[in-house]
C-alpha positions as a Markdown table, in Angstrom:
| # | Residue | x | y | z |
|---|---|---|---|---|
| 1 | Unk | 93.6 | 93.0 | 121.9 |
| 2 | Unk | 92.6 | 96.7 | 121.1 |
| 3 | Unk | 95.9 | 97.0 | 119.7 |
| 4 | Unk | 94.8 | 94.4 | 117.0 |
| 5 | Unk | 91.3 | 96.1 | 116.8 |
| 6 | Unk | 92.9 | 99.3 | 115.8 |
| 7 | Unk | 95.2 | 98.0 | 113.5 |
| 8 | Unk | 92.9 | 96.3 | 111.3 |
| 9 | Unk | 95.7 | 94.0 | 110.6 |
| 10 | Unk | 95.8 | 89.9 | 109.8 |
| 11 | Unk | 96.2 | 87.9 | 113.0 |
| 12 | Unk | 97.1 | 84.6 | 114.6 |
| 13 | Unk | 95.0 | 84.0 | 118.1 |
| 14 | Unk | 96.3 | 81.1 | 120.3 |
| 15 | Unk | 93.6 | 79.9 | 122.8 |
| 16 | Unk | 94.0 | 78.7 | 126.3 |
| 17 | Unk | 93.9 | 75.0 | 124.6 |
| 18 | Unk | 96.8 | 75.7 | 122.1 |
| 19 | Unk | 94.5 | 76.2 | 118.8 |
| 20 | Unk | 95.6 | 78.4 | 116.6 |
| 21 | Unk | 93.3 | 80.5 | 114.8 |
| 22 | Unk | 93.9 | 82.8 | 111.8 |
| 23 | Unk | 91.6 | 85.9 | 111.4 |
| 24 | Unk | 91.2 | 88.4 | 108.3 |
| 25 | Unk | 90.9 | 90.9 | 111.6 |
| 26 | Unk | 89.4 | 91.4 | 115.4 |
| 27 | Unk | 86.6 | 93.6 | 115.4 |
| 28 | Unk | 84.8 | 94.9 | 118.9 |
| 29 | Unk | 80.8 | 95.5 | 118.7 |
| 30 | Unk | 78.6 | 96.1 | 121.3 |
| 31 | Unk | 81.3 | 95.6 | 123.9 |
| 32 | Unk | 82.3 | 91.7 | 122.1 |
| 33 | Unk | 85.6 | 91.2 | 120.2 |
| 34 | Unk | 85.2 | 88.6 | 117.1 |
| 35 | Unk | 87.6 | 87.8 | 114.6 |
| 36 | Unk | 86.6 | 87.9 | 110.6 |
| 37 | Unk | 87.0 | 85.2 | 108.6 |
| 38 | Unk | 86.2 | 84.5 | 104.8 |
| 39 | Unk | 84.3 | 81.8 | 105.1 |
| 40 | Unk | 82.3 | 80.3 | 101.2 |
| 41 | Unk | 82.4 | 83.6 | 99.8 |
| 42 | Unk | 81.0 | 85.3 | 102.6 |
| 43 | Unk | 82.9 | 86.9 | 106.3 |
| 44 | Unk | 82.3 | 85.1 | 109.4 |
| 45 | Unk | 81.8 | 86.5 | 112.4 |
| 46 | Unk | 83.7 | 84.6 | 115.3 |
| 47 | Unk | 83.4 | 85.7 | 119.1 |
| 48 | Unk | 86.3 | 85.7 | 121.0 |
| 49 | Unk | 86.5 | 85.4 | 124.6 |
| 50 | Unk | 89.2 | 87.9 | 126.6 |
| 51 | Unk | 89.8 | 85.0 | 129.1 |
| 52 | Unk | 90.4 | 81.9 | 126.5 |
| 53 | Unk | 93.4 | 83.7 | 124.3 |
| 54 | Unk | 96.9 | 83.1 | 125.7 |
| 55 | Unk | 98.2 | 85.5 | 122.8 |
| 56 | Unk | 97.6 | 87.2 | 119.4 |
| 57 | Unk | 100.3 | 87.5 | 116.7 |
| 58 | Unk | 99.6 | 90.6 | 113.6 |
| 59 | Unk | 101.2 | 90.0 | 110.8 |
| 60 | Unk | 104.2 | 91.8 | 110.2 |
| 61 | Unk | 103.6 | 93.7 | 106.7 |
| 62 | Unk | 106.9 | 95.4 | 106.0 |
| 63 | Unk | 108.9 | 91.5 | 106.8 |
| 64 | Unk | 106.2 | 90.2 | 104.8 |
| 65 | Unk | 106.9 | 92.0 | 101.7 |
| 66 | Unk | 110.1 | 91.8 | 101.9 |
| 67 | Unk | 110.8 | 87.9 | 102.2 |
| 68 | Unk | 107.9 | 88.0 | 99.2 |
| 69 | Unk | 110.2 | 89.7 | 97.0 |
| 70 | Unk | 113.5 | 89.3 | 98.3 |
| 71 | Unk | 113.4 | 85.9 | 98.5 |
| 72 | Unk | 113.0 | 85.4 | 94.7 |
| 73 | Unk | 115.5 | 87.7 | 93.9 |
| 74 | Unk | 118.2 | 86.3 | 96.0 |
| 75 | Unk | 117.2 | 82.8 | 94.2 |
| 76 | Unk | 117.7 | 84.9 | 90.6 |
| 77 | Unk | 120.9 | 86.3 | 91.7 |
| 78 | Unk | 122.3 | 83.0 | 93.1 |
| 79 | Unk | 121.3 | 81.0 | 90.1 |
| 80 | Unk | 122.9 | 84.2 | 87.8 |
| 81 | Unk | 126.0 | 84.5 | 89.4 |
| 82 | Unk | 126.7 | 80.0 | 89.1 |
| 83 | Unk | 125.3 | 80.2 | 85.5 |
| 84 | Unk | 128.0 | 83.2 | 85.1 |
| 85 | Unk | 130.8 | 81.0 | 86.5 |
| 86 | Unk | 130.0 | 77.8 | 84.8 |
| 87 | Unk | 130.3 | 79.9 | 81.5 |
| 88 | Unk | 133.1 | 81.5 | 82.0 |
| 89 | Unk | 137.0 | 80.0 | 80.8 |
| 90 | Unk | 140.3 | 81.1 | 79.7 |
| 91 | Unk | 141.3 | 81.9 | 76.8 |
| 92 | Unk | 144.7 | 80.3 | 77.3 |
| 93 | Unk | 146.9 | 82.8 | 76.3 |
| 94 | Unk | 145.2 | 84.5 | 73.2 |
């Protein structure tokens, strides 16, 4: 949990009764942790509880960007290389 604290990073907390929640971040104050959420506009301030979370998930920025863009790309190049082939032909003998 101070890992996530420190790295200021997006997370995924799964309780003791299987929710999933999604924070903005964790945050520790006056010896709490709470999780940041945008909530109408304005961040919410959620406690968590040490002894409810069975385990917390950052988001993983570098995979992130790269399925964003990659992603796309590979689509681009797929659907460039079958346009490529569907217009090419033979000349047949000229």
């Amino acid at each position: 949990m101070d890992e996530a604290v420190k790295n200021e990073s997006k997370v995924m907390v799964k309780t003791n009764n299987n929710e999933i929640l999604k924070f903005k971040r964790i945050g520790f104050e006056n010896g709490d942790y709470y999780g940041l959420k945008h909530r109408t506009g304005k961040i919410a301030k959620m406690p968590l509880e040490k002894e409810t979370i069975t385990s917390i998930r950052e988001k993983d920025r570098a995979l992130s960007t790269i399925v964003t863009i990659g992603m796309p790309l590979l689509i681009l190049l797929s659907a460039a290389i079958m346009v490529e082939e569907s217009l090419s032909f033979e000349l047949g003998g000229y």
